[in-house]
C-alpha positions in Angstrom: -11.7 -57.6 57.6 -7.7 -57.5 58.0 -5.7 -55.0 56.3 -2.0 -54.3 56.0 -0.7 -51.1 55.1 2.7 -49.3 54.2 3.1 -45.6 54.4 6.5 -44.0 54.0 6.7 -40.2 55.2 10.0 -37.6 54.7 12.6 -39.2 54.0 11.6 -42.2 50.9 9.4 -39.9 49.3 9.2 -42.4 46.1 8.6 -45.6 48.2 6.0 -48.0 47.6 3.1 -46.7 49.9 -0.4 -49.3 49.4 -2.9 -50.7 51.4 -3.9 -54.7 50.8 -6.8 -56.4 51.7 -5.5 -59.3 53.3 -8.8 -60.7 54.4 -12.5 -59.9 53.7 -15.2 -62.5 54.6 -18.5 -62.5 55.9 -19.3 -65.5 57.4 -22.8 -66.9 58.0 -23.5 -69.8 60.2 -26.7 -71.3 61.9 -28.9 -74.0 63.6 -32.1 -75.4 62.5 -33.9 -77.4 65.4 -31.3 -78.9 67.3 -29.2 -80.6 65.3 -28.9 -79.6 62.3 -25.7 -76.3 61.9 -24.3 -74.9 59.0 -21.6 -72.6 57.8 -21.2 -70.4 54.4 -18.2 -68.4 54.5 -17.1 -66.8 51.1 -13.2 -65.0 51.0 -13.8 -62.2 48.7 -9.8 -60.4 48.6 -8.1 -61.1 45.8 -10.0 -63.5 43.5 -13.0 -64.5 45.8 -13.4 -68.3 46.5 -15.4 -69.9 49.0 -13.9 -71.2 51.9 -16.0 -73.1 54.2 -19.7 -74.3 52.8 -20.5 -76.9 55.1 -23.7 -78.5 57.0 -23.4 -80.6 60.3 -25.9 -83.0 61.1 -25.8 -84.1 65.3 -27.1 -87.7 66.3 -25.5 -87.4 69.6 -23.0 -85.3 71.1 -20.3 -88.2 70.1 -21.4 -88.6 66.5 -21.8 -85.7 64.0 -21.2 -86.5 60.2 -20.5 -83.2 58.3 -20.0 -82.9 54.4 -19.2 -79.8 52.0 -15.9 -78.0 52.2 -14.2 -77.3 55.2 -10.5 -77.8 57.3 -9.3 -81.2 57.0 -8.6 -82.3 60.7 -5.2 -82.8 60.4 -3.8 -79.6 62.1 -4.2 -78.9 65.7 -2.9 -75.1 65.0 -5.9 -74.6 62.2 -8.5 -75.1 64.7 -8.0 -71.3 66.1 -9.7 -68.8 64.0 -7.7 -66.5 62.2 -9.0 -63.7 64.6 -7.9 -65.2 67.5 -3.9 -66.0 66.3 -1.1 -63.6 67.4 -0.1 -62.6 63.9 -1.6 -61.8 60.6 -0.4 -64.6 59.2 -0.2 -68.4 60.9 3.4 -70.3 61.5 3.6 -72.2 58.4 3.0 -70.7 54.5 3.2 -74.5 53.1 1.5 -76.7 55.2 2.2 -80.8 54.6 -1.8 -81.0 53.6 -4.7 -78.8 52.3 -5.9 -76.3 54.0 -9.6 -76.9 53.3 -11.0 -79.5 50.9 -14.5 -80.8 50.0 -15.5 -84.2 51.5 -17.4 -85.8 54.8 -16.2 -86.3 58.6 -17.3 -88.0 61.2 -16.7 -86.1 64.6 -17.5 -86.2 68.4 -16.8 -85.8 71.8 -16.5 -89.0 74.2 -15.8 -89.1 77.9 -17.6 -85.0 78.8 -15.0 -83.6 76.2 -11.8 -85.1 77.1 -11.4 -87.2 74.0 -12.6 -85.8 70.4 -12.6 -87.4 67.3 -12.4 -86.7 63.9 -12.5 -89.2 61.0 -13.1 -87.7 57.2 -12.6 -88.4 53.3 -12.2 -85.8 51.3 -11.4 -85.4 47.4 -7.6 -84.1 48.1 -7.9 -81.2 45.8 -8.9 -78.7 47.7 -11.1 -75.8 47.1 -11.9 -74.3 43.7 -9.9 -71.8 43.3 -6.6 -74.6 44.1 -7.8 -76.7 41.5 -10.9 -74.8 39.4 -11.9 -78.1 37.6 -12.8 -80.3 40.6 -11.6 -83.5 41.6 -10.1 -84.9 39.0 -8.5 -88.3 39.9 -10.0 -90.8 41.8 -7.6 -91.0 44.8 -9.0 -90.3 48.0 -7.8 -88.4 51.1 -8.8 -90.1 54.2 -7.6 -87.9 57.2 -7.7 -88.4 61.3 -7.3 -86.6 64.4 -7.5 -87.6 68.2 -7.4 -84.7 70.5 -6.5 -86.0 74.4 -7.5 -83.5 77.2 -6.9 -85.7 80.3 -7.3 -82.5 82.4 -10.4 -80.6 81.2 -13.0 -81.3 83.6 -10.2 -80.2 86.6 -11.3 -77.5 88.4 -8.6 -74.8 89.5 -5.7 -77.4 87.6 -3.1 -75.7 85.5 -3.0 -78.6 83.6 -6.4 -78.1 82.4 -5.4 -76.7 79.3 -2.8 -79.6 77.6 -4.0 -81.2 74.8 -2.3 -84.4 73.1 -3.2 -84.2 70.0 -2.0 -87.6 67.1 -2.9 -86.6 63.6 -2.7 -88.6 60.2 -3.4 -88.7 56.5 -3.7 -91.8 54.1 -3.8 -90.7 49.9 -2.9 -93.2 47.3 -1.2 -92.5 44.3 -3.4 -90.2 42.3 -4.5 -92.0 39.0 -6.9 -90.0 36.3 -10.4 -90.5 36.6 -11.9 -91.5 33.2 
């Protein structure tokens, strides 16, 4: 839950004073056997939406395919949960792609971590409440990521932490569905 609030005391006595909701989700994730996880994860300020509904099946530690709705992997920054960033809000109001959309990626880790993948198509209109009837073209999204962590595996290295990251997406022009 993350609220912002603005109370004026003495001196603006007919100021704006309110309290908004700025986030309110409960978020449920999970494991069945081994390799099976999931994720449900409804937003319920403002109009409620879900954001994340997504299960992830493991054949390996360097394959996982994962479908429903979830982040594109595009953006290294939207990796960091929004309780873990500095601010309330995150660098960019308008990012270049969607924030979450409803497809499949295929994901791992290579070479004990230091190289990740992710490979996905996804319907490029993001979640209901972005566009409440659906997909409704048939372009595709098709997004990828490579994440480089030369130094991970260093001990006592203050390199340890840099990450390379290369990210693209591929859409076509959107034609109507019929």
């Amino acid at each position: 839950l993350h609220l912002d609030t603005r109370l004026y005391q003495g001196e603006n006595p007919g100021a704006i004073q309110n309290l908004d909701i700025r986030r309110a989700r409960i978020d449920l994730q999970g494991r069945i056997h081994r390799r099976f996880t999931f994720r449900i994860q409804p937003e319920l300020a403002g109009a409620p939406y879900i954001r994340n509904a997504w299960a992830d099946w493991e054949f390996g530690r360097s394959l996982h395919l994962r479908w429903g709705q979830m982040k594109v992997p595009f953006s290294s920054s939207w990796l960091t949960r929004d309780n873990n960033v500095n601010f309330v809000e995150r660098g960019s109001a308008s990012p270049v792609h969607p924030f979450f959309d409803r497809g499949f990626t295929l994901w791992g880790e290579l070479l004990d971590g230091t190289v990740t993948y992710n490979l996905g198509g996804y319907t490029g209109v993001g979640t209901e409440v972005d566009v409440p009837s659906g997909d409704v073209d048939s372009g595709k999204e098709w997004a990828a990521r490579l994440f480089l962590r030369p130094f991970l595996n260093w001990d006592d290295s203050v390199l340890r932490g840099l990450i390379f990251v290369l990210g693209s997406t591929w859409q076509g022009e959107s034609v109507p569905a019929n």
